[in-house]
N, C-alpha and C positions, 0 to 999 in steps of 0.2 A: 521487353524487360524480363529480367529472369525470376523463376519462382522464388529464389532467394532472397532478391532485389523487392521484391512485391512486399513477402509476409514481412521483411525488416519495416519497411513504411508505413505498412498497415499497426504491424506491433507499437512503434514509435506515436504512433497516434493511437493506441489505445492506452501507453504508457502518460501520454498529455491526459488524457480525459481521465485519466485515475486521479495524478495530481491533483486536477481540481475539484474530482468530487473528494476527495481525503481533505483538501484544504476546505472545502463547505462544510465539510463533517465536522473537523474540529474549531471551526470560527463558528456553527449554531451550537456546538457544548460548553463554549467558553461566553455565551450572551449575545456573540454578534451577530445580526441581522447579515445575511451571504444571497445574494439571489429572491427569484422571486419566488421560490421553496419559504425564504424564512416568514416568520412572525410576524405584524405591526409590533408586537409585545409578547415577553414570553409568560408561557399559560400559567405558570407557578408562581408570580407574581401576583399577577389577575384574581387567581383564585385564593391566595394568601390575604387579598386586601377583600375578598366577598363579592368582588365581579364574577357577573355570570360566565360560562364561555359563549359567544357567537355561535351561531351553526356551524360556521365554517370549520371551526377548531374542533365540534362533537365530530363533523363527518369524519375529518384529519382523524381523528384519534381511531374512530372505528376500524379505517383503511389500514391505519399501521397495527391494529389488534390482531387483523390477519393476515401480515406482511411473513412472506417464506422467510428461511433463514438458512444459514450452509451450516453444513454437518449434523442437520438431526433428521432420524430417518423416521417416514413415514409410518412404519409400525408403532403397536400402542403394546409397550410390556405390562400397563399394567390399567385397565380399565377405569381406574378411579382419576387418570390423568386427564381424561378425555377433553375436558372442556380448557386444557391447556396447554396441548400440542399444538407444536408448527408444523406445518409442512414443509420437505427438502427442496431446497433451490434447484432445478434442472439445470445440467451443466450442459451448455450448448457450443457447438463451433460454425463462424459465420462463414457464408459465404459469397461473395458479389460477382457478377461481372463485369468488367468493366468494358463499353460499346466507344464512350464519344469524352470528351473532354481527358482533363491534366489525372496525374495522379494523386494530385491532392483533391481534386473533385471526389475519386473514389474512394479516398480516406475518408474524406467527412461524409459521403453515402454510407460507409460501413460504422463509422464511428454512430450516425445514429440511429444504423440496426441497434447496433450493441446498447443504446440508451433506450430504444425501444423493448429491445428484448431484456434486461434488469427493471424496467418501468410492467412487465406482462409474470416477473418470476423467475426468471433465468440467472446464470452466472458464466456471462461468458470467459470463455477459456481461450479461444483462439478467432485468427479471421485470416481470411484469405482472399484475394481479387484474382480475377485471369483478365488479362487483354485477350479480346476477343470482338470481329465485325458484328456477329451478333450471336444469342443465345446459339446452345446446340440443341436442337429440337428433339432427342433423346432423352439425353439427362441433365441438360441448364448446361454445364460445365463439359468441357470435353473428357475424352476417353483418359486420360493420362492422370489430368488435374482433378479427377473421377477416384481412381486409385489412390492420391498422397491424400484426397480427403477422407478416405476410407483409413487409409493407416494413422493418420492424426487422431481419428477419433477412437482408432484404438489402443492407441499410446496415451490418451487424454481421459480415457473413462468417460466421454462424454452421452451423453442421453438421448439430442437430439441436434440436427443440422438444419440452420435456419439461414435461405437463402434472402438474398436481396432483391428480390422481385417476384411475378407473378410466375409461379410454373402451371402448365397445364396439368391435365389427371396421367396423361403419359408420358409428363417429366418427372413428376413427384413418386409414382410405382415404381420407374425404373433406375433414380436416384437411390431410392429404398434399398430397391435389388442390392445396389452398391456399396452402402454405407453399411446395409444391414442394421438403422438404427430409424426413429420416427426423421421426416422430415418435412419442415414447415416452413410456406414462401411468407414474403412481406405483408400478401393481403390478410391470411389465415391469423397474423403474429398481431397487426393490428385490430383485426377483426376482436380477436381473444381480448386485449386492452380494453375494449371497449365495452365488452361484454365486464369484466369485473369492475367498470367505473359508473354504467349506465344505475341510476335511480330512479329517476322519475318512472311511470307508467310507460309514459308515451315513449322513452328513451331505449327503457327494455324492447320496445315492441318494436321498435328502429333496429338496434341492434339485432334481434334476432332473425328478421324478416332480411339486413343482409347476409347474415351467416348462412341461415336455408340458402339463399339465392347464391351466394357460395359453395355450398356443398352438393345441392343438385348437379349437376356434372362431374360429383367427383363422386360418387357413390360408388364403393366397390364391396366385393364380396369372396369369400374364399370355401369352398369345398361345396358343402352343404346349404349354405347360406343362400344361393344360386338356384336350390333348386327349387320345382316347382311346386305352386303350393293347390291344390285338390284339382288336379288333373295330370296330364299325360295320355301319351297314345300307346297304343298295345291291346292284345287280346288276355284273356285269363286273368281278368280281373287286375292288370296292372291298372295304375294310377289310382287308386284309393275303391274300385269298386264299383256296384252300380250306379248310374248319376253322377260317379265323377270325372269319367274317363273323359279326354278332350286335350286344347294347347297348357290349359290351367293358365296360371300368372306364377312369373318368375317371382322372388322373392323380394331381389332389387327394383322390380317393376312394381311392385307393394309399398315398397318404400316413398318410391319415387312420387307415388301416386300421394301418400299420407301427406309429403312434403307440399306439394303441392296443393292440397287443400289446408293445410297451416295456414300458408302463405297469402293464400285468398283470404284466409278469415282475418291473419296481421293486418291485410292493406285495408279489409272492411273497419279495423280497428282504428287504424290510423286517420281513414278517410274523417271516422267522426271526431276524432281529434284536433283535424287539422279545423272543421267547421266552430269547435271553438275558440283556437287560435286566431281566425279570421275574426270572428266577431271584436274579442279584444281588441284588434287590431283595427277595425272599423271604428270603435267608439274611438279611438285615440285621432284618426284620420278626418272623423263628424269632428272632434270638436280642434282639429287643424293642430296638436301638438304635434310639434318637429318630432321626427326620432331619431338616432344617433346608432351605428351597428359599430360595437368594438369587434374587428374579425382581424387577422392576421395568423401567424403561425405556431405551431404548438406550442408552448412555454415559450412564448413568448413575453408574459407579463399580463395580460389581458384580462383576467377577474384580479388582478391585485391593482392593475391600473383603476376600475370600479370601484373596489374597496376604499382607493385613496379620493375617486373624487367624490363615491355616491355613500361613504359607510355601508356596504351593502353585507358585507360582514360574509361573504362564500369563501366556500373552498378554496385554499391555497398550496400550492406542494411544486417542490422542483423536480416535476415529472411530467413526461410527454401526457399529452391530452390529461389531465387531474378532471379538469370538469368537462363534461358531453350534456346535461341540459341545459339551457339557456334562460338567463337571467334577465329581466326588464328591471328597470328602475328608476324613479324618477328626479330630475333635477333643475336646477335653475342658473341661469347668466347673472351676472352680474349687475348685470338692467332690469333681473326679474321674469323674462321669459322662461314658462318651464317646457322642458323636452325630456325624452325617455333614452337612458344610457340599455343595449342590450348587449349582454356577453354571450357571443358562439359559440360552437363547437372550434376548433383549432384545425389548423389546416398544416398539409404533411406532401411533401414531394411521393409523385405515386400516389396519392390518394385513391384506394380503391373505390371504382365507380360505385360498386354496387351498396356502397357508403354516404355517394354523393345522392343517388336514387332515395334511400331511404329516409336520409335525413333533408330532403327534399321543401318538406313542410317549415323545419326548421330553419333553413339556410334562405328561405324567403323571407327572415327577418331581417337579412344583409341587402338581398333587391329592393323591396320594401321602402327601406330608409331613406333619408333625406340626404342622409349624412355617411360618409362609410371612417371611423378612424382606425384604419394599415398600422397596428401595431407592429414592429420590429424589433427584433433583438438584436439590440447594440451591440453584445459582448460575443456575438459569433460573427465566427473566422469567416465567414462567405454569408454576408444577409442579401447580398443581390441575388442569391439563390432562392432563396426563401419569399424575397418580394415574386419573383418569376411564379413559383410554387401557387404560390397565392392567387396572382392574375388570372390563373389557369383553372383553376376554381371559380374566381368573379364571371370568366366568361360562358362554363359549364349552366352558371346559375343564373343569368342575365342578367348581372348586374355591373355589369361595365361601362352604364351609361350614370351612374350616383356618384356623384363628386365625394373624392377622396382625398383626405386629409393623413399624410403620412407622421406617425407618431413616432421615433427610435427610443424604445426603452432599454433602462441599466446601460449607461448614460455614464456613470458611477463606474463601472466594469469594464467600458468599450476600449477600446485599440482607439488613440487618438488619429491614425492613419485609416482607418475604414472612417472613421466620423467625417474627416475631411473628405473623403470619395463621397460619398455620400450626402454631403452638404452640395456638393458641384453637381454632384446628377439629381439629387431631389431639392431643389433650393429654395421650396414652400413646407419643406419639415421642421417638425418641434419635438426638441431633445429633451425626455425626462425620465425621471428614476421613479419611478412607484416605491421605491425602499426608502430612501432617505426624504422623498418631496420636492427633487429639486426641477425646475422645468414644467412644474405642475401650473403653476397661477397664468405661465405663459399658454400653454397648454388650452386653461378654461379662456384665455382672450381671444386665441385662433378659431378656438369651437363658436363663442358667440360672434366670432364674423362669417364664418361660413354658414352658419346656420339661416336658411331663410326666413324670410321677413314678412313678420305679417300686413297683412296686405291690405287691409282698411283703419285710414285715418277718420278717429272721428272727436268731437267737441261737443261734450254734454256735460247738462246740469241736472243732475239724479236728483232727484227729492231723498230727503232722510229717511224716509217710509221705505226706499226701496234700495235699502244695504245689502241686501242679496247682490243686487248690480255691482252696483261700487266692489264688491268682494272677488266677482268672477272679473273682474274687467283685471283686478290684481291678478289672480290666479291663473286665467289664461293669456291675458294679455299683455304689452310693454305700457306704461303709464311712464308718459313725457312730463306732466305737470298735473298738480293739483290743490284744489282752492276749495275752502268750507265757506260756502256763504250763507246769506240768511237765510236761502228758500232752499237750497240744496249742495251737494259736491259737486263742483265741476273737475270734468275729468280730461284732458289733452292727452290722449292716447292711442294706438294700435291694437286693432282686437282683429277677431277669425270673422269671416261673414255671418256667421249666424247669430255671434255674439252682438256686430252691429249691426244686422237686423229689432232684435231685440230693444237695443238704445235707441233705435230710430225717432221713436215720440219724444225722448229728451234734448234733441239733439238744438244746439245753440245755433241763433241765427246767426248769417253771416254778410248779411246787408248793413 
């Protein structure tokens, strides 16, 4: 395919994806709910009538307080503005290669750099794919397609070139060499995302501890920076004098070192983190509540799927990864059994390892489960990609053995043609919109059949004295039937083992 042929397809499809964020832009200005970006309700209503805002809407607000913006530049003319400048949007030009599958595979690889890189600050400008067997182990792209990317971006003013995969430390120099501008692959573009979304403690410390693990082999250094710090060889007092003459330590080997002891002291951090995550997790496992892992792929609906069934009131936004810590919360069937809904992190074709490592602790909340519900986004052009995406994760994390429950959300938005492919190849999914509600009730029926079943039938008559029981037998247990009589409640129900250990002295003869 020719270079022509390429940037025309690629532009075409960046020309789609403007469309519809321009038509989401003016359907949330005009009231309408668009995606899983928008509202339950919009906040000038809410607070017109004296409702508080949720968390989810304070954090929203704060994200967009520091949202870049195109055309203002970074300088401050006048001191007194300070605390109400933007920062300029970096004008970047993409670039992919493309190894294995169609050209519209490569399209929608680059179309969601270009959403990842506007979700990190950027404004893309341009993109570009090469067919190619595989990377050029130089500079990602060949010698040619090396040059028109270099001319682009100086026809385009651009800032910075941000490729569509992992480049080594001796792709990214000698891309540099070429472009003559910064140059950032897929893991570094997400890594950064992550870093401006991370809250929690433990999330930051995730975050960072992949960045280091990132950036340790890519440490470089220029002139001076290189050299050596209180030593050297030489007579005449070279290397700093007496006591200091010797190999010394380079500068970058200072670095490397500093990095390196971070890193030990993040994971000592994390370690005691993860010991209280376990614990939580243990009481909920003692007292046998099912747990429920919402995981699937980035914007794909998954904290507004929660919202809708648990009111859990988080972060919402039509942007790749919005939320990175994970949310538990608790719910009930329809019969009364309660189990815990948790929202993940979001998962991303490529997902860099060194992401999958850290959040490690976290992503134990998807093996864990009882339950796993495969959110999907209905309204993209390729979701069998994104199912793939996903599996490729479950298997890194061992959890490919927890029964999974596929969800297609925005339902509302989808291609009646992918829904029907997708009913034929998944034909135990359940279609719903977390925006408008619809598919929901069916939704909570699937959930309480897959959910496992507590496992001890028992028949007691509690004494009134002892309402505590009666109360926990509701609260953890399913209750088939019940009867007030004159000595006590009897109860025909399903509880956890321990809970009928407990009722054992109650328990109804059955001669």
């Amino acid at each position: 395919m020719s270079t022509a042929e390429t940037r025309g397809s690629t532009r075409e499809a960046f020309e789609a994806a403007d469309e519809e964020r321009l038509h989401d832009t003016f359907a949330t200005e005009d009231g309408t709910d668009t995606g899983e970006g928008s509202r339950r309700d919009t906040g000038g209503d809410r607070h017109m009538n004296g409702d508080v805002p949720d968390q989810g809407e304070m954090e929203l607000a704060d994200r967009h307080a520091l949202r870049r913006v195109q055309g203002l530049s970074t300088e401050l003319t006048d001191i007194t503005e300070v605390e109400y400048r933007s920062l300029r949007l970096e004008r970047v030009v993409l670039i992919g290669v493309w190894t294995s599958g169609t050209q519209a595979d490569a399209d929608n690889s680059l179309v969601e750099l270009a959403a990842l890189s506007e979700t990190a600050g950027a404004m893309v400008l341009e993109g570009l794919t090469q067919r190619r067997s595989k990377p050029d182990p130089a500079t990602y792209v060949g010698k040619g397609k090396a040059a028109e990317l270099r001319d682009i971006v100086e026809s385009t003013g651009a800032d910075t070139v941000i490729c569509d995969g992992e480049l080594t430390p001796g792709q990214l120099r000698q891309l540099e060499d070429v472009v003559k501008v910064k140059v950032v692959d897929r893991t570094a573009l997400i890594l950064d995302i992550f870093a401006q979304h991370a809250r929690s403690s433990e999330g930051k410390a995730q975050v960072e501890l992949a960045q280091l693990n990132y950036l340790l082999p890519r440490l470089r250094g220029w002139g001076d920076s290189l050299s050596r710090q209180a030593g050297g060889s030489g007579g005449g007092g070279a290397g700093g004098g007496v006591g200091l003459r010797g190999p010394g330590e380079t500068k970058i080997e200072t670095d490397r070192r500093r990095i390196n002891d971070k890193m030990a002291k993040l994971r000592r951090q994390l370690a005691h983190m993860r010991i209280a995550r376990d614990v939580k997790r243990d009481v909920r496992r003692t007292r046998q509540v099912p747990s429920v892992a919402i995981a699937g792929y980035t914007n794909a609906g998954k904290s507004s799927l929660l919202n809708r069934l648990t009111g859990a009131g988080v972060l919402v936004e039509n942007a790749l990864f919005a939320t990175l810590d994970p949310t538990v919360r608790q719910a009930r069937t329809p019969d009364g059994r309660a189990f815990t809904l948790s929202d993940t992190v979001g998962f991303v074709r490529h997902l860099p390892h060194q992401l999958v490592e850290a959040f490690r602790s976290t992503l134990e909340e998807v093996a864990d489960a009882d339950l796993i519900l495969h959110v999907i986004d209905g309204s993209h052009p390729d979701p069998e990609s994104q199912i793939t995406a996903v599996r490729e994760v479950f298997a890194d994390i061992d959890a490919t053995d927890v029964p999974e429950l596929i969800v297609v959300n925005k339902v509302d938005a989808a291609d009646p043609d992918v829904l029907k492919v997708l009913r034929t190849r998944h034909p135990g999914m359940v279609e719903v919109s977390a925006r408008t509600g619809e598919g929901v009730a069916a939704l909570v029926t699937a959930l309480a059949e897959a959910l496992p079943e507590l496992a001890h039938e028992v028949r007691v008559r509690v004494p009134y004295s002892r309402g505590d029981l009666v109360a926990k037998v509701h609260e953890e247990g399913r209750v088939l039937a019940e009867e007030h009589t004159e000595t006590g409640t009897e109860l025909h129900a399903f509880v956890s083992q321990i809970l009928a250990g407990r009722l054992e002295e109650f328990a109804l003869s059955t001669a």
